[in-house]
C-alpha positions as CSV (number, residue, x, y, z in Angstrom):
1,X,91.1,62.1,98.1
2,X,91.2,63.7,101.1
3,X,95.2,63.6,101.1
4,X,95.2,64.6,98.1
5,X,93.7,67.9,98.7
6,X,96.0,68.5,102.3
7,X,99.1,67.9,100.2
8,X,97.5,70.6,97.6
9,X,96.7,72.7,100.5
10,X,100.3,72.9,102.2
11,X,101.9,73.5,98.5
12,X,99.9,76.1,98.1
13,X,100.6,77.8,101.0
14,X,103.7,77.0,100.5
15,X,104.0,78.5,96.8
16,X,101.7,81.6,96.8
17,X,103.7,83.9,99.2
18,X,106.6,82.9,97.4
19,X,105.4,83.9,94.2
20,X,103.9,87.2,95.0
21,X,107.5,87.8,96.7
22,X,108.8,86.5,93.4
23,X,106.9,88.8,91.1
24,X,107.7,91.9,93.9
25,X,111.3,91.1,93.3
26,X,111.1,91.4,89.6
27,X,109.1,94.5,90.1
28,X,112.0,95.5,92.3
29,X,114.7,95.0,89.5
30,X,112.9,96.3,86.9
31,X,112.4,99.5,88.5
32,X,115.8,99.9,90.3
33,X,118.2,97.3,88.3
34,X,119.3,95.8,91.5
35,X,118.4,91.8,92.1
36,X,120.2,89.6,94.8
37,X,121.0,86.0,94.2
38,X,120.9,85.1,97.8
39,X,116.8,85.0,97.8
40,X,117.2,82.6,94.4
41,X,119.7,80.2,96.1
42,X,117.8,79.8,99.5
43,X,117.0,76.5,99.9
44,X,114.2,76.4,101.4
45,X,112.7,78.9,100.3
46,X,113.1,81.6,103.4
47,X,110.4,84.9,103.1
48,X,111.8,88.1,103.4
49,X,112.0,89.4,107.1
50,X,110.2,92.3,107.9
51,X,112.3,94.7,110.4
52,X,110.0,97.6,111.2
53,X,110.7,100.7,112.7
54,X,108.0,103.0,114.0
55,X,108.4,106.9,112.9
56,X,105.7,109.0,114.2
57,X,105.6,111.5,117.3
58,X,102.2,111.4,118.2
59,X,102.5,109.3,121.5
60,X,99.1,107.6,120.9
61,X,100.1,105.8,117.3
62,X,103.5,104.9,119.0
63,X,102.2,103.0,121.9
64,X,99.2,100.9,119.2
65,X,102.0,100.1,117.3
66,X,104.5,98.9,119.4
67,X,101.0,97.4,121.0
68,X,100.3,95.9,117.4
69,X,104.0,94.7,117.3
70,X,104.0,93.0,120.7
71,X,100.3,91.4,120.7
72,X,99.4,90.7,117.1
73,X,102.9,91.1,115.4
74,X,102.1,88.1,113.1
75,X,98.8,89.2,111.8
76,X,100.2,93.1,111.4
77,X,103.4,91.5,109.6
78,X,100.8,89.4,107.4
79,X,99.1,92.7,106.8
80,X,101.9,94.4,106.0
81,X,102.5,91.8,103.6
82,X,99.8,91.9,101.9
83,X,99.6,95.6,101.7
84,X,103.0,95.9,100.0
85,X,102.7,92.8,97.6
86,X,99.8,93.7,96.6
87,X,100.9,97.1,95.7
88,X,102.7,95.3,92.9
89,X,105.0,98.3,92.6
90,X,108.6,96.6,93.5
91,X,110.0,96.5,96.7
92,X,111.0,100.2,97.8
93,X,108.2,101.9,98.2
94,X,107.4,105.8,99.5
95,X,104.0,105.0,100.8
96,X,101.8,102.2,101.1
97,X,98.6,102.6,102.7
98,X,97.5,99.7,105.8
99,X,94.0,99.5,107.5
100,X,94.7,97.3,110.4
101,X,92.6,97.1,113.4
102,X,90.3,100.1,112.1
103,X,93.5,102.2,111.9
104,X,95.2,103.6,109.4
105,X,98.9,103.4,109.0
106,X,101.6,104.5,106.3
107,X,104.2,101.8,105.2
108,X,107.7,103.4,103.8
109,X,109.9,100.1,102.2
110,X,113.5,99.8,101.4
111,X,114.7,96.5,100.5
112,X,118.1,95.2,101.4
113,X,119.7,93.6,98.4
114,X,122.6,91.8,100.9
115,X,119.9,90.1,102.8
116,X,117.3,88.9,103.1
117,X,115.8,91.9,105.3
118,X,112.7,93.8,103.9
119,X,112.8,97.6,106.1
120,X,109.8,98.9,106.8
121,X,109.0,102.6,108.5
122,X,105.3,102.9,110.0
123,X,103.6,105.7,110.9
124,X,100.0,106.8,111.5
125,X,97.9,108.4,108.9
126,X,94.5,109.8,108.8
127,X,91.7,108.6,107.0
128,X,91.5,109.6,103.7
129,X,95.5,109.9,102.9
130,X,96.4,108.8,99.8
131,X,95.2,105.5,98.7
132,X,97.1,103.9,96.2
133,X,100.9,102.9,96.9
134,X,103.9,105.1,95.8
135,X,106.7,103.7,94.9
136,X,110.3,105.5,95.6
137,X,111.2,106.1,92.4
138,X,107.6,107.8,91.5
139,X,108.4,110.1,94.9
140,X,111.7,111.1,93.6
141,X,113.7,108.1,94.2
142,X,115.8,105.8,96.4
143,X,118.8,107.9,96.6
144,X,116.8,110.5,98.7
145,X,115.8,108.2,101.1
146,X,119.1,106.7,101.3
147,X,120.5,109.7,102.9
């Protein structure tokens, strides 16, 4: 019984962060009309790789993220994750708020349909910014950002 319920274990872990990166991608071409085949062909299944890119230029935020980045990059990437999954609002997003670490952060997403990249701005945000996610297309758009 007890192998029974590892082997359930492992395919679960296995299944669930695909699934939630399944239903993001739908999200994603249902709100932009853009879907790549190379994440349905990937064999195994490969997540999306996070490349982040810090934009703020208060000096303080810069150096706990790239502290973040360097020390706890895994846990801040699962975060992150979670944060814009969970957002169920596709896969470029304007904002998404993080709480890591007793921070506060701001997520900006633009997926890249070639890849399997997944670009992700951060930047510091106070307590009490907004709260729920905004996607680009309810800020105006991906062709703005794109610029």
């Amino acid at each position: 019984m007890g192998e029974v319920k590892q082997n359930l274990a492992e395919e679960t872990a296995e299944w669930v962060p695909k699934g939630r990166e399944l239903v993001a991608l739908f999200e994603h071409a249902r709100r932009s009309g853009d879907l790549t085949a190379s994440w349905w062909f990937s064999r195994p299944h490969r997540p999306l790789e996070l490349e982040f890119d810090i934009v703020t230029e208060d000096e303080e935020v810069k150096r706990e993220l790239v502290s973040c980045l360097i020390f706890a990059r895994a846990s801040f990437e699962e975060a992150a994750r979670e944060a814009i999954f969970g957002a169920q609002k596709g896969l470029d997003l304007h904002h998404v708020p993080l709480r890591f670490h007793d921070r506060y952060y701001s997520l900006q997403t633009r997926f890249d349909p070639e890849g399997n990249k997944f670009h992700v701005q951060v930047s510091g945000a106070p307590p009490g910014s907004p709260d729920p996610a905004i996607s680009a297309d309810e800020a105006g758009g991906t062709e703005e950002r794109n610029k």
